[in-house]
PyMOL CGO cylinders between C-alpha atoms (Angstrom):
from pymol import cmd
from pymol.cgo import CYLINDER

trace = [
    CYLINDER, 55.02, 8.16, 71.95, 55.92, 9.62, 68.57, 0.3, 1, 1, 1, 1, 1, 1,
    CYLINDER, 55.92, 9.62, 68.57, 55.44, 7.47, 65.47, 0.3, 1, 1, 1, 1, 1, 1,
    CYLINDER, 55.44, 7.47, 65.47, 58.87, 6.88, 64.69, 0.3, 1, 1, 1, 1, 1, 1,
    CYLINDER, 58.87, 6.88, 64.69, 59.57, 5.10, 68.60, 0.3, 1, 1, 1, 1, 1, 1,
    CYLINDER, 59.57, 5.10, 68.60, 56.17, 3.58, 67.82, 0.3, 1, 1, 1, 1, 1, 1,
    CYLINDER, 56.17, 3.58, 67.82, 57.82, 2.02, 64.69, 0.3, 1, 1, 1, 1, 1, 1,
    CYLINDER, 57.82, 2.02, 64.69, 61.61, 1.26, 66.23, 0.3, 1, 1, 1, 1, 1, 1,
    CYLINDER, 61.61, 1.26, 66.23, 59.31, -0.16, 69.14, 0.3, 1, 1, 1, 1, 1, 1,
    CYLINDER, 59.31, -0.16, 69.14, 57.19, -2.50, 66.93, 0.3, 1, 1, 1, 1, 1, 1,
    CYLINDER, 57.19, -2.50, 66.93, 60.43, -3.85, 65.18, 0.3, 1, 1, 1, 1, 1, 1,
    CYLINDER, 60.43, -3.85, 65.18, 62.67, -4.73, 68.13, 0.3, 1, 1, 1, 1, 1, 1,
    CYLINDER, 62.67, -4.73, 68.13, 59.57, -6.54, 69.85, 0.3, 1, 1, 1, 1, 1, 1,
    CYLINDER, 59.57, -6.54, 69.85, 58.67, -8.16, 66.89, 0.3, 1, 1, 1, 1, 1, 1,
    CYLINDER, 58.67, -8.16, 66.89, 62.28, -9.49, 66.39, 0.3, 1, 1, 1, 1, 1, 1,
    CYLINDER, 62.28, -9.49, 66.39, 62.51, -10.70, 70.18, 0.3, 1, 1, 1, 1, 1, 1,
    CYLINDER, 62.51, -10.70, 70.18, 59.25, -12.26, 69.78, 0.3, 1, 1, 1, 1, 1, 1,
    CYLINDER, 59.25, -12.26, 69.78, 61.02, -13.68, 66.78, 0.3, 1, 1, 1, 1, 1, 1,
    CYLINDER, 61.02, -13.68, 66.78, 63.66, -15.09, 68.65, 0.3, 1, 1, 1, 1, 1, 1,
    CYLINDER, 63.66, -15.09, 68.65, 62.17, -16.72, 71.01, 0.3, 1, 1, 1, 1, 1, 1,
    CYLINDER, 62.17, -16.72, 71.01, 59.32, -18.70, 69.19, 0.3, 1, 1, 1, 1, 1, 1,
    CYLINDER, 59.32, -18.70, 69.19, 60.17, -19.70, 65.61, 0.3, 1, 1, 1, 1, 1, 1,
    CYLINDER, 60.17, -19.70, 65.61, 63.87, -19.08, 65.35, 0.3, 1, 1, 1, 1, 1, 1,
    CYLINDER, 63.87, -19.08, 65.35, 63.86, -21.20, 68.40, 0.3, 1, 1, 1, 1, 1, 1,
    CYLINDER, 63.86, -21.20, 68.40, 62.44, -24.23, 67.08, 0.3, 1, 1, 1, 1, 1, 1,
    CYLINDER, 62.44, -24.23, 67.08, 64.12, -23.23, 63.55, 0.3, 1, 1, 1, 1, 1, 1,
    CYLINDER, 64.12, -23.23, 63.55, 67.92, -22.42, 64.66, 0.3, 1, 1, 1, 1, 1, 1,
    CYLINDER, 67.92, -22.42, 64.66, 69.09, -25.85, 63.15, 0.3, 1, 1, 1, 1, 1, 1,
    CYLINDER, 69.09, -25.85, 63.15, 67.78, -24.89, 59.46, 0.3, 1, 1, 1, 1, 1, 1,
    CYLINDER, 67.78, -24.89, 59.46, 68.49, -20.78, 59.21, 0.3, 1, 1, 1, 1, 1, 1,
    CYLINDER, 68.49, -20.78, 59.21, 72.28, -22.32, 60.44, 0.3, 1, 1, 1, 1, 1, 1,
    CYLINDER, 72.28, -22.32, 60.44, 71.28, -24.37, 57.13, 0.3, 1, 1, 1, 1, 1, 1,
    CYLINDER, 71.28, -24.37, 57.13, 70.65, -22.26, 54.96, 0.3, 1, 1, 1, 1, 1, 1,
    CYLINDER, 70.65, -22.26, 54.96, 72.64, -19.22, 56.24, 0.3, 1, 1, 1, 1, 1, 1,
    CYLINDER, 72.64, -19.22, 56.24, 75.78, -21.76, 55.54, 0.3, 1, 1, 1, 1, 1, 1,
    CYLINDER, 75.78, -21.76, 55.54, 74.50, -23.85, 52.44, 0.3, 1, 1, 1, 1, 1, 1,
    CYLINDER, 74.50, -23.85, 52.44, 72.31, -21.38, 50.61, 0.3, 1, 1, 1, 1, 1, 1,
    CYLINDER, 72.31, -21.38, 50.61, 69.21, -21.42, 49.27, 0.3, 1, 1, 1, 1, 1, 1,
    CYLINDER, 69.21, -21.42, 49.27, 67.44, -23.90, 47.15, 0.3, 1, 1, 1, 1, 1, 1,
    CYLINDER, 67.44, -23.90, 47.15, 63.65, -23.11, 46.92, 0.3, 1, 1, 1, 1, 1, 1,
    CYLINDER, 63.65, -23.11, 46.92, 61.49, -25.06, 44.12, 0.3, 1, 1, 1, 1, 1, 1,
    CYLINDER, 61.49, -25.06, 44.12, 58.92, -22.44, 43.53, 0.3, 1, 1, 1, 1, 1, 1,
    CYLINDER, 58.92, -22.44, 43.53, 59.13, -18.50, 42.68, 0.3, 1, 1, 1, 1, 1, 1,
    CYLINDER, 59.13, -18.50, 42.68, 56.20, -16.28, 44.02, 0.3, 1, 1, 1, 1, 1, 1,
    CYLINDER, 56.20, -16.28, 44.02, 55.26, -12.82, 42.47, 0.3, 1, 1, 1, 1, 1, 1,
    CYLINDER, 55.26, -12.82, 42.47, 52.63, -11.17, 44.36, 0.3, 1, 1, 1, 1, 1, 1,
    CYLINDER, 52.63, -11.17, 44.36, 51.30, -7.82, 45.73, 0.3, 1, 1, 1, 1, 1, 1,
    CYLINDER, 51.30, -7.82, 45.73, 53.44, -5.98, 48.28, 0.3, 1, 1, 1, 1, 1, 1,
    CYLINDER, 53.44, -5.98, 48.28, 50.01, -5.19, 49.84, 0.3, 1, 1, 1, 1, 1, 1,
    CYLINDER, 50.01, -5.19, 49.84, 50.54, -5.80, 53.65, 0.3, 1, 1, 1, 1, 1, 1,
    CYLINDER, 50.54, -5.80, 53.65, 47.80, -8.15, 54.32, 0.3, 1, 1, 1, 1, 1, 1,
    CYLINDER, 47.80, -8.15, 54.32, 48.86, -10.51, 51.70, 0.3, 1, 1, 1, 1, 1, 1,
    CYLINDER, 48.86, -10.51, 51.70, 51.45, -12.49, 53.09, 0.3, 1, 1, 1, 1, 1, 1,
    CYLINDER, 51.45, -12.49, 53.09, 52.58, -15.36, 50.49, 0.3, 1, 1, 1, 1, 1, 1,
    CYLINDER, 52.58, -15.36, 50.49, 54.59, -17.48, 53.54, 0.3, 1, 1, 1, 1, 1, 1,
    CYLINDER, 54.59, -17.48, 53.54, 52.17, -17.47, 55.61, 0.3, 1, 1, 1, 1, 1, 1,
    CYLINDER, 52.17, -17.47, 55.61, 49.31, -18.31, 52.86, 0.3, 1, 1, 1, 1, 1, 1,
    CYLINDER, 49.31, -18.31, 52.86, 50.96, -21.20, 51.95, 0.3, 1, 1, 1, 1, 1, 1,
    CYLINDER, 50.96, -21.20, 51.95, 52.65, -21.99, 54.85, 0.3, 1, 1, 1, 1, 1, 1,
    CYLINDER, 52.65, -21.99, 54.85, 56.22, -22.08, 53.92, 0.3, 1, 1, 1, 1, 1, 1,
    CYLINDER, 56.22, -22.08, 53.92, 59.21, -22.30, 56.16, 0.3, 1, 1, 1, 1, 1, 1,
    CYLINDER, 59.21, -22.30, 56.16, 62.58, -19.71, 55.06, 0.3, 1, 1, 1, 1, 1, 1,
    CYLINDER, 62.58, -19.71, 55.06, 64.00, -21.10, 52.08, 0.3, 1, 1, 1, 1, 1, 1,
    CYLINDER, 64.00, -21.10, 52.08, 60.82, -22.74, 50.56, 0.3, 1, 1, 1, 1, 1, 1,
    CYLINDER, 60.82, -22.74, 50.56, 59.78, -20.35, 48.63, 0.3, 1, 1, 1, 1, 1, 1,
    CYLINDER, 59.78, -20.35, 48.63, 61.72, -17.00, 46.45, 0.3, 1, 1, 1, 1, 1, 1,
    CYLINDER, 61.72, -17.00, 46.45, 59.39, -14.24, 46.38, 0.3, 1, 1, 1, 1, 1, 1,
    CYLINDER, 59.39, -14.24, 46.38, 59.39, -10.99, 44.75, 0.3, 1, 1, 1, 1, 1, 1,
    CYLINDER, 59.39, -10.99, 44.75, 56.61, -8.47, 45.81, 0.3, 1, 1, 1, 1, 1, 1,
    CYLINDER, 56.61, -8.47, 45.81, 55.24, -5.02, 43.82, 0.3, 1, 1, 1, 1, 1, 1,
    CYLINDER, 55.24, -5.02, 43.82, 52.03, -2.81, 43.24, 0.3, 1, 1, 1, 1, 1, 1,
    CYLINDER, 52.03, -2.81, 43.24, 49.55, -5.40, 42.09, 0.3, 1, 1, 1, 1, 1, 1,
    CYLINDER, 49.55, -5.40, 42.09, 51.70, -8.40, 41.35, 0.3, 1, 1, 1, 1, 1, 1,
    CYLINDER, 51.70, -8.40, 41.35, 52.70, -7.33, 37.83, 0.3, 1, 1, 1, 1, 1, 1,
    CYLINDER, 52.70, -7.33, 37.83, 55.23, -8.82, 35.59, 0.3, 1, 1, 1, 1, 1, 1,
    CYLINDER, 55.23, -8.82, 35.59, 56.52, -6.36, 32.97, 0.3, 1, 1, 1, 1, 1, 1,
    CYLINDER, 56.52, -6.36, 32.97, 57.14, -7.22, 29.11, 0.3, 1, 1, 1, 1, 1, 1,
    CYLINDER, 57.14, -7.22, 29.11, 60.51, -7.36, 27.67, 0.3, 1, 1, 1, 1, 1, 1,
    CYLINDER, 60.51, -7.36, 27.67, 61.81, -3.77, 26.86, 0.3, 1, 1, 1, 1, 1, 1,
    CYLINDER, 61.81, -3.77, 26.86, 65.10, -2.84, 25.51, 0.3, 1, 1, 1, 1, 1, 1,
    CYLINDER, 65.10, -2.84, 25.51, 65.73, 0.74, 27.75, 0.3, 1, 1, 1, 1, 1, 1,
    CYLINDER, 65.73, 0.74, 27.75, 68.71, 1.50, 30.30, 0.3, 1, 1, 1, 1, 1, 1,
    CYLINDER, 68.71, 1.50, 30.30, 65.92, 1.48, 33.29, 0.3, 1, 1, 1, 1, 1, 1,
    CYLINDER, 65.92, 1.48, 33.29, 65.87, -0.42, 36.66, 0.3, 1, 1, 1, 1, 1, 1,
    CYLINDER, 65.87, -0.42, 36.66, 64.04, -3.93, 36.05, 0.3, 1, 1, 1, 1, 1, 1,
    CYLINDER, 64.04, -3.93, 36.05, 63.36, -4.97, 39.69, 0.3, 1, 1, 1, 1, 1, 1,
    CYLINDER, 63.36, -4.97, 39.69, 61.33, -7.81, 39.35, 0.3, 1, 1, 1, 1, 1, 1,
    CYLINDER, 61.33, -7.81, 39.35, 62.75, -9.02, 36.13, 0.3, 1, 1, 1, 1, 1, 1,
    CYLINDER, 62.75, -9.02, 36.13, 66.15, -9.12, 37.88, 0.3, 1, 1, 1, 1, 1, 1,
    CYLINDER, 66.15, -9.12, 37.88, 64.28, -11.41, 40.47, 0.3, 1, 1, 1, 1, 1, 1,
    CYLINDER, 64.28, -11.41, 40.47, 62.73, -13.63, 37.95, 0.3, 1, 1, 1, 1, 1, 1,
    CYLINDER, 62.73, -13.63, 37.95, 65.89, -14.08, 36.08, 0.3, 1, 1, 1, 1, 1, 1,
    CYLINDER, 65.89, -14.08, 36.08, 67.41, -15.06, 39.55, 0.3, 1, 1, 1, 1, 1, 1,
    CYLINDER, 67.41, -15.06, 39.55, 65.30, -17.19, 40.37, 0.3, 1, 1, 1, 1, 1, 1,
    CYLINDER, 65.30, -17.19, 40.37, 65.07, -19.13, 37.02, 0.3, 1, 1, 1, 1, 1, 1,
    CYLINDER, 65.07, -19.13, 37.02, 68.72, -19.24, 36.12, 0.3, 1, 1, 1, 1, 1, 1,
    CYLINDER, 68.72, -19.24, 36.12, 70.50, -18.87, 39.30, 0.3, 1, 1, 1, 1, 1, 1,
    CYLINDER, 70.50, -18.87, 39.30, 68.60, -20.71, 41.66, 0.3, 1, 1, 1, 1, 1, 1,
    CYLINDER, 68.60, -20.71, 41.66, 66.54, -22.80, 39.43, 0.3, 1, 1, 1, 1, 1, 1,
    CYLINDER, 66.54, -22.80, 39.43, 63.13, -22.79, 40.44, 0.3, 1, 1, 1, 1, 1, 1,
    CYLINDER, 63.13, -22.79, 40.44, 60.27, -25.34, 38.31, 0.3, 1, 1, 1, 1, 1, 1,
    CYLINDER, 60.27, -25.34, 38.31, 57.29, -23.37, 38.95, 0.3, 1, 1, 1, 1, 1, 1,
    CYLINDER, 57.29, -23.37, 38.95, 56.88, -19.31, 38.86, 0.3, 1, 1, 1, 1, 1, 1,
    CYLINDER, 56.88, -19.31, 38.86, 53.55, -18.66, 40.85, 0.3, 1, 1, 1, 1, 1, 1,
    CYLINDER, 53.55, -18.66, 40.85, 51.63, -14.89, 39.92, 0.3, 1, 1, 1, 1, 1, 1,
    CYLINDER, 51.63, -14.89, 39.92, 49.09, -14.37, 43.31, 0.3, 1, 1, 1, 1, 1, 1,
    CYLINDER, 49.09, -14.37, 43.31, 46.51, -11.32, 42.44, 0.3, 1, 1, 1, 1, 1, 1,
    CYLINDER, 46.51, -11.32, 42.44, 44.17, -10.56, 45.79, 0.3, 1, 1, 1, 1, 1, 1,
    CYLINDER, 44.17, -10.56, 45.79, 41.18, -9.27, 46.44, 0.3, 1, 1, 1, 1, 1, 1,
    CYLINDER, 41.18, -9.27, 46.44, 40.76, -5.64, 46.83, 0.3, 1, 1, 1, 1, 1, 1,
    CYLINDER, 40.76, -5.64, 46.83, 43.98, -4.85, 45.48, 0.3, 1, 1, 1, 1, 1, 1,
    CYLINDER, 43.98, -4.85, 45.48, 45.11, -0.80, 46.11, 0.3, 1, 1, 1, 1, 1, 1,
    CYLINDER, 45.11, -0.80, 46.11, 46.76, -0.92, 42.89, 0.3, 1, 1, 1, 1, 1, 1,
    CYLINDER, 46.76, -0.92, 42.89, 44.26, -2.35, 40.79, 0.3, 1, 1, 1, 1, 1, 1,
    CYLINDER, 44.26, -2.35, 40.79, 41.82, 0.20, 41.78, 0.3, 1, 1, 1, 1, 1, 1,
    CYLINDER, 41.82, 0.20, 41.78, 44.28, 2.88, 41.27, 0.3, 1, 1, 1, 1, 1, 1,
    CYLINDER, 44.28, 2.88, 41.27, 44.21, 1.73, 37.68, 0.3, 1, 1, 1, 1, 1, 1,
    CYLINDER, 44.21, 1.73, 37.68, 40.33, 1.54, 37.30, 0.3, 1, 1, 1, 1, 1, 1,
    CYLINDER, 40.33, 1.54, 37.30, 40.83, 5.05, 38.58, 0.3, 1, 1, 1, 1, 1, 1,
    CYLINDER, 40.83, 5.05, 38.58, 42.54, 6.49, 36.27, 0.3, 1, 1, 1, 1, 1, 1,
    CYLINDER, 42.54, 6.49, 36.27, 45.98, 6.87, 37.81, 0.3, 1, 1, 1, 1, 1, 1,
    CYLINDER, 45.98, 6.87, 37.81, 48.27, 5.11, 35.06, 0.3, 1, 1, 1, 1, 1, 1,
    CYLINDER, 48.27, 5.11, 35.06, 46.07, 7.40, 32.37, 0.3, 1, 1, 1, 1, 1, 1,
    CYLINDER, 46.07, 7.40, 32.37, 48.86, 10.24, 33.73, 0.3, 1, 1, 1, 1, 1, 1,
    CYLINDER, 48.86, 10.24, 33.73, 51.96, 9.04, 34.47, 0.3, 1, 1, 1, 1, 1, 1,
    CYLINDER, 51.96, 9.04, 34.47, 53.84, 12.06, 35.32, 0.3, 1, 1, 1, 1, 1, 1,
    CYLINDER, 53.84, 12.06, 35.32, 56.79, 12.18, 37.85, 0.3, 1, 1, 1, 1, 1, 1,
    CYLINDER, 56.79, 12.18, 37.85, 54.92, 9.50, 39.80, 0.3, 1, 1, 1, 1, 1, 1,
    CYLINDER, 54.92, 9.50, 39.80, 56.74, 6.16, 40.21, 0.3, 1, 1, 1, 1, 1, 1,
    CYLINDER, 56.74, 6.16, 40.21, 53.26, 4.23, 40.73, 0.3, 1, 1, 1, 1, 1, 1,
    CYLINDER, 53.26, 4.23, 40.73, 51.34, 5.83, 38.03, 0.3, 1, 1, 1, 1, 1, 1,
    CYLINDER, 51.34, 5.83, 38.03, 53.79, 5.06, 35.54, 0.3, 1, 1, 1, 1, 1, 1,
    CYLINDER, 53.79, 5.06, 35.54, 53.92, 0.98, 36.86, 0.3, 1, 1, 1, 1, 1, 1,
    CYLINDER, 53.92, 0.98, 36.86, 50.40, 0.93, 36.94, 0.3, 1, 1, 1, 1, 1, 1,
    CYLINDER, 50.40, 0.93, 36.94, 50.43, 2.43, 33.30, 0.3, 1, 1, 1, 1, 1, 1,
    CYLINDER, 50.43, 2.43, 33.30, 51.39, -0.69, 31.73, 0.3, 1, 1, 1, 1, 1, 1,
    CYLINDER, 51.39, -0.69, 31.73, 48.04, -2.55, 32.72, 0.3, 1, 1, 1, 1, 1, 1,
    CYLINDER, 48.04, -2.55, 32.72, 46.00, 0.56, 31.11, 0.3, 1, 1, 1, 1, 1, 1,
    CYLINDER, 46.00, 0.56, 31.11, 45.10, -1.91, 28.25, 0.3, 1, 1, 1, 1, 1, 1,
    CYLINDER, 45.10, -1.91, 28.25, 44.30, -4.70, 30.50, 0.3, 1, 1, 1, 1, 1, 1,
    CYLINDER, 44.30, -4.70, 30.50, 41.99, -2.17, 32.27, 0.3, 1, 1, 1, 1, 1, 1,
    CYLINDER, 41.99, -2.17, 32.27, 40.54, -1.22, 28.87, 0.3, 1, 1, 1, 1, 1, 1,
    CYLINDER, 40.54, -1.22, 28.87, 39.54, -5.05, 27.51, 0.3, 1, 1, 1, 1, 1, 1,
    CYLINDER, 39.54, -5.05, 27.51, 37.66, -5.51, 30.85, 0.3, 1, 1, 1, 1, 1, 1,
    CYLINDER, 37.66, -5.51, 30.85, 36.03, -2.45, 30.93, 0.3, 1, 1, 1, 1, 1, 1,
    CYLINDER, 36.03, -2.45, 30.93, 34.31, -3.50, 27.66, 0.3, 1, 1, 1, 1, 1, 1,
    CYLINDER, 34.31, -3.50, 27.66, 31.97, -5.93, 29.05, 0.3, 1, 1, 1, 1, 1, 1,
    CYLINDER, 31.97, -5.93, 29.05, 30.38, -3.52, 30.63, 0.3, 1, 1, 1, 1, 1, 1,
    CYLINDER, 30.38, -3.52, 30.63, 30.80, -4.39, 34.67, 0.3, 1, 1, 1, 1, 1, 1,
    CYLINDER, 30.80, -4.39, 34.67, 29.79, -3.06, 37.80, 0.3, 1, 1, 1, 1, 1, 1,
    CYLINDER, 29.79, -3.06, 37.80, 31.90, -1.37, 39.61, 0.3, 1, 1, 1, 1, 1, 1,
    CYLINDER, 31.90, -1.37, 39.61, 32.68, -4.24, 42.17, 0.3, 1, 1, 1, 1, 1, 1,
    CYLINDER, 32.68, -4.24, 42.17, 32.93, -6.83, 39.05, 0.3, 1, 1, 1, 1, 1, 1,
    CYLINDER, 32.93, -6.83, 39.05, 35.07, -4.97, 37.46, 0.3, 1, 1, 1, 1, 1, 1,
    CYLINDER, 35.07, -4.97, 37.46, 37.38, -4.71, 40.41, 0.3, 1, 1, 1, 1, 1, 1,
    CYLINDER, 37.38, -4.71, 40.41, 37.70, -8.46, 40.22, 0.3, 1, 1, 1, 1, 1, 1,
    CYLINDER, 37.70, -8.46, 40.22, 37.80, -9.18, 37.05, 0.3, 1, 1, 1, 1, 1, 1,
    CYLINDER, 37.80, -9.18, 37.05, 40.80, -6.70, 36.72, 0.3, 1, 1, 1, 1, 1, 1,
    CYLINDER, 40.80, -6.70, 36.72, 42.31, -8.82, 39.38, 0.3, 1, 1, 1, 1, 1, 1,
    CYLINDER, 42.31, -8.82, 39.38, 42.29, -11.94, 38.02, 0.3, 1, 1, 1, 1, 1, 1,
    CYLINDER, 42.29, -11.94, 38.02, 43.02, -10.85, 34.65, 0.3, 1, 1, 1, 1, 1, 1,
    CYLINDER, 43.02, -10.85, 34.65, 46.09, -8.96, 35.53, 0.3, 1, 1, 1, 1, 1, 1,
    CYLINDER, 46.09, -8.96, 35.53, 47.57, -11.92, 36.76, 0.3, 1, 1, 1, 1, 1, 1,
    CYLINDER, 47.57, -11.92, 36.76, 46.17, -14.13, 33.04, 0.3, 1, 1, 1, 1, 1, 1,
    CYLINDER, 46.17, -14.13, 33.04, 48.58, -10.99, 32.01, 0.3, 1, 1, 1, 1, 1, 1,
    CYLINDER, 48.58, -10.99, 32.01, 51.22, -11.22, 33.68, 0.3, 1, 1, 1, 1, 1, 1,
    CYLINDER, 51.22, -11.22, 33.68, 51.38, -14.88, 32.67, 0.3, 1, 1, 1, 1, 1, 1,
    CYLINDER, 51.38, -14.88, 32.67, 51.29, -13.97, 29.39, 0.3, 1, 1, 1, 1, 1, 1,
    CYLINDER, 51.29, -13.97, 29.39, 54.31, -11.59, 29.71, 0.3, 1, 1, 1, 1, 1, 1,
    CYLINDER, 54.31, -11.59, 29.71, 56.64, -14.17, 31.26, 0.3, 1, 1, 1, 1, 1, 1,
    CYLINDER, 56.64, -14.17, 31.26, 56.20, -16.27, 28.36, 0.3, 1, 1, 1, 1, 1, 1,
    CYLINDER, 56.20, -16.27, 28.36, 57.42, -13.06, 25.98, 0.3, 1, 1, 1, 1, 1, 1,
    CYLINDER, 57.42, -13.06, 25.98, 61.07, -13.62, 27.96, 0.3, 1, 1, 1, 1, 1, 1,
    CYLINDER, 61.07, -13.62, 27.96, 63.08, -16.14, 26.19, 0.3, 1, 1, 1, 1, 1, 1,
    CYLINDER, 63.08, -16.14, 26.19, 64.74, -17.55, 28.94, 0.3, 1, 1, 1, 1, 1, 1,
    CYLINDER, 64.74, -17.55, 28.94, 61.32, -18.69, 30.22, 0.3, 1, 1, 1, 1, 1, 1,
    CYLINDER, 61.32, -18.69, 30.22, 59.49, -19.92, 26.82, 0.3, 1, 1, 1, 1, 1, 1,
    CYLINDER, 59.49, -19.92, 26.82, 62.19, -21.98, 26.75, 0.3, 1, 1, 1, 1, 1, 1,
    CYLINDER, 62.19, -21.98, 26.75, 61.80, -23.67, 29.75, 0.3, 1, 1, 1, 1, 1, 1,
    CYLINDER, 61.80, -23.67, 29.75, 58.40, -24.17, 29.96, 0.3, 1, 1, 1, 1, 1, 1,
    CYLINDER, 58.40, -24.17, 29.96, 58.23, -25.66, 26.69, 0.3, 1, 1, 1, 1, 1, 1,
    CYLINDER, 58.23, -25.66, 26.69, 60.57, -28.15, 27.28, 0.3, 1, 1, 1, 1, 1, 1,
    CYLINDER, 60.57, -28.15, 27.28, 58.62, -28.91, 30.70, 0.3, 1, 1, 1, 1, 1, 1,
    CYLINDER, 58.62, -28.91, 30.70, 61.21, -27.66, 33.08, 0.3, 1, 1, 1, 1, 1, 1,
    CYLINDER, 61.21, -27.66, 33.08, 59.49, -24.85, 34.68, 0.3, 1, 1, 1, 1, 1, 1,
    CYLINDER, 59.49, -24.85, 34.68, 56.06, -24.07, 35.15, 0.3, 1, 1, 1, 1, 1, 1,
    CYLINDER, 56.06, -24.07, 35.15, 53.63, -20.71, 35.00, 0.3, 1, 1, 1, 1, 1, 1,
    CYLINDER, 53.63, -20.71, 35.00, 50.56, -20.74, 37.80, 0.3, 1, 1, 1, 1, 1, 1,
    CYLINDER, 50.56, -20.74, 37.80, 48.21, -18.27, 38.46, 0.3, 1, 1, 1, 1, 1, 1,
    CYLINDER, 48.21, -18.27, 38.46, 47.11, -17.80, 41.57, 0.3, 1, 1, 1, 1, 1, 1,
    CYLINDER, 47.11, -17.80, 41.57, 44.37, -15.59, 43.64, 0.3, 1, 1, 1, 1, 1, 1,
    CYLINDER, 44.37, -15.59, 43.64, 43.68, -14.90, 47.13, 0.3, 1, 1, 1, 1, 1, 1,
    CYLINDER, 43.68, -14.90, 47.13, 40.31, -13.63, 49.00, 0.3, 1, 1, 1, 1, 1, 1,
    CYLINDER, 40.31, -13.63, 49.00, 41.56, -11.23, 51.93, 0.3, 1, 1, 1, 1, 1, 1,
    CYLINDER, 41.56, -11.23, 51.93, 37.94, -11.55, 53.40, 0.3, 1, 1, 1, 1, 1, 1,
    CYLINDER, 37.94, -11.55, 53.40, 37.65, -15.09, 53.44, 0.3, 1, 1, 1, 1, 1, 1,
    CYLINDER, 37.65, -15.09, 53.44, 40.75, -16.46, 53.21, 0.3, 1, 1, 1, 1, 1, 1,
    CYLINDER, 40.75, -16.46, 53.21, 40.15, -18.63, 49.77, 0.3, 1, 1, 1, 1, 1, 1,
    CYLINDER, 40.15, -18.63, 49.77, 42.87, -19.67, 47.53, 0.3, 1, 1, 1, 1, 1, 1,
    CYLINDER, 42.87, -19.67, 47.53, 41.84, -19.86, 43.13, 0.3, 1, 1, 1, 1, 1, 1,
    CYLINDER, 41.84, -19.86, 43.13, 44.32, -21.29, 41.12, 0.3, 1, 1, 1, 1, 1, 1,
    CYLINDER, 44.32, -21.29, 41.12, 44.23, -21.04, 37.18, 0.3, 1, 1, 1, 1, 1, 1,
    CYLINDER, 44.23, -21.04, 37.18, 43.51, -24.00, 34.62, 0.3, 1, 1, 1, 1, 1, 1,
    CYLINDER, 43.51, -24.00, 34.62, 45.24, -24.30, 31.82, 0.3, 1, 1, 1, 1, 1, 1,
    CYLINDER, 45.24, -24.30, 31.82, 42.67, -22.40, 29.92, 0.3, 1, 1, 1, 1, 1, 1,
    CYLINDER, 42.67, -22.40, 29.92, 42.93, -19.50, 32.17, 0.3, 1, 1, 1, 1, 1, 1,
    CYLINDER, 42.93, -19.50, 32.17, 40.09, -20.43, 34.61, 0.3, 1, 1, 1, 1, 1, 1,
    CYLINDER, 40.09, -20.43, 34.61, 40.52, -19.40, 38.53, 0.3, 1, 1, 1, 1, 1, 1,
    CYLINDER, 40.52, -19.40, 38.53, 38.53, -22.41, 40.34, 0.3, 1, 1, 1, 1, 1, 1,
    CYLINDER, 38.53, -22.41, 40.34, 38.51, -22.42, 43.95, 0.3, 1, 1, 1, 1, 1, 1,
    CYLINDER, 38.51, -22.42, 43.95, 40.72, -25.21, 46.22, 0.3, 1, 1, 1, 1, 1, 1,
    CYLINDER, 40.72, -25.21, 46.22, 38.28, -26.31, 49.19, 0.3, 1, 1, 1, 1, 1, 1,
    CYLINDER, 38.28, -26.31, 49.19, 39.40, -26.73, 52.50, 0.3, 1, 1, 1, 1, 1, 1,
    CYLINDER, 39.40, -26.73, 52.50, 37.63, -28.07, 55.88, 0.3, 1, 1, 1, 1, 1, 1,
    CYLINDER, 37.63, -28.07, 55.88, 36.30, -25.26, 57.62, 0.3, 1, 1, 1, 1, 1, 1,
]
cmd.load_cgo(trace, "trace")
């Protein structure tokens, strides 16, 4: 079988496995929500890496949560150009539209994108779409580099401070300053261990402490 019926096969099973199991026990609230609309509480910007699945990390059911997904879970500054702003369009959405309280940035462990950066690939943007995204964490890439890591340190350290950035960038919008200083909408950072499953979240101060679970 080519890879192209291997693909169209992989969808329509998945979507008839789909139907039968959780749509099945779910029918009442998609019928909800197709004819009501949404109205999920928290936004979630996180990798579009495959194994890092924010629904089924946290466990949400359609319409819990409003997630936006990209190369390493990176929120850009404010810029004035013509471009495309794909996740900014999302974030706006989400905070003025829909009216979320909390915005949630999840960074994960081994993270393609992140190493692409520690490689070298924003250094040369190019005609390449990814090494031009990635470019705008080249400064991130260099303050970490400066204490002098191993190679696997670095890797996470770069991970969990590209999401302290991307914090830091949401507050540049005015639209979301405003907000979270008058205690309407909250910033969380978040990071997730593909290996062992483990969930950090960030203190105020910018910390990543692990949440414990029963094993």
């Amino acid at each position: 079988m080519d890879t192209k019926n291997r693909g169209m096969e992989r969808l329509i099973k998945g979507y008839q496995s789909f139907r039968a199991g959780d749509y099945s026990h779910q029918k009442a609230l998609y019928e909800k929500l197709g004819r009501h609309g949404q109205n999920p509480d928290i936004m979630l910007i996180a990798c579009a890496d495959s194994r890092v699945d924010p629904t089924d990390i946290f466990d949400a059911y359609p319409g819990q949560m409003f997630v936006a997904r990209n190369v390493a879970n990176l929120v850009p500054p404010p810029d004035a150009n013509e471009s495309y702003h794909g996740t900014t369009a999302a974030i706006e959405y989400a905070v003025k539209v829909i009216g979320v309280d909390m915005i949630v940035v999840m960074g994960h462990e081994s993270c393609g994108g992140i190493q692409g950066c520690i490689a070298g690939l924003g250094r040369d943007p190019g005609d390449s779409y990814v090494n031009k995204w990635l470019s705008q964490i080249n400064h991130v890439c260099d303050r970490v580099a400066e204490r002098g890591l191993s190679d696997e340190d670095m890797q996470f350290e770069m991970e969990l401070e590209t999401v302290r950035q991307s914090l830091a960038n949401l507050m540049k919008y005015d639209f979301i300053r405003e907000r979270v200083e008058a205690g309407s909408l909250k910033l969380q950072g978040a990071y997730f261990s593909i290996i062992q499953a483990r969930l950090m979240l960030a203190d105020e101060t910018g910390e990543f402490k692990l949440i414990e679970v029963e094993d």
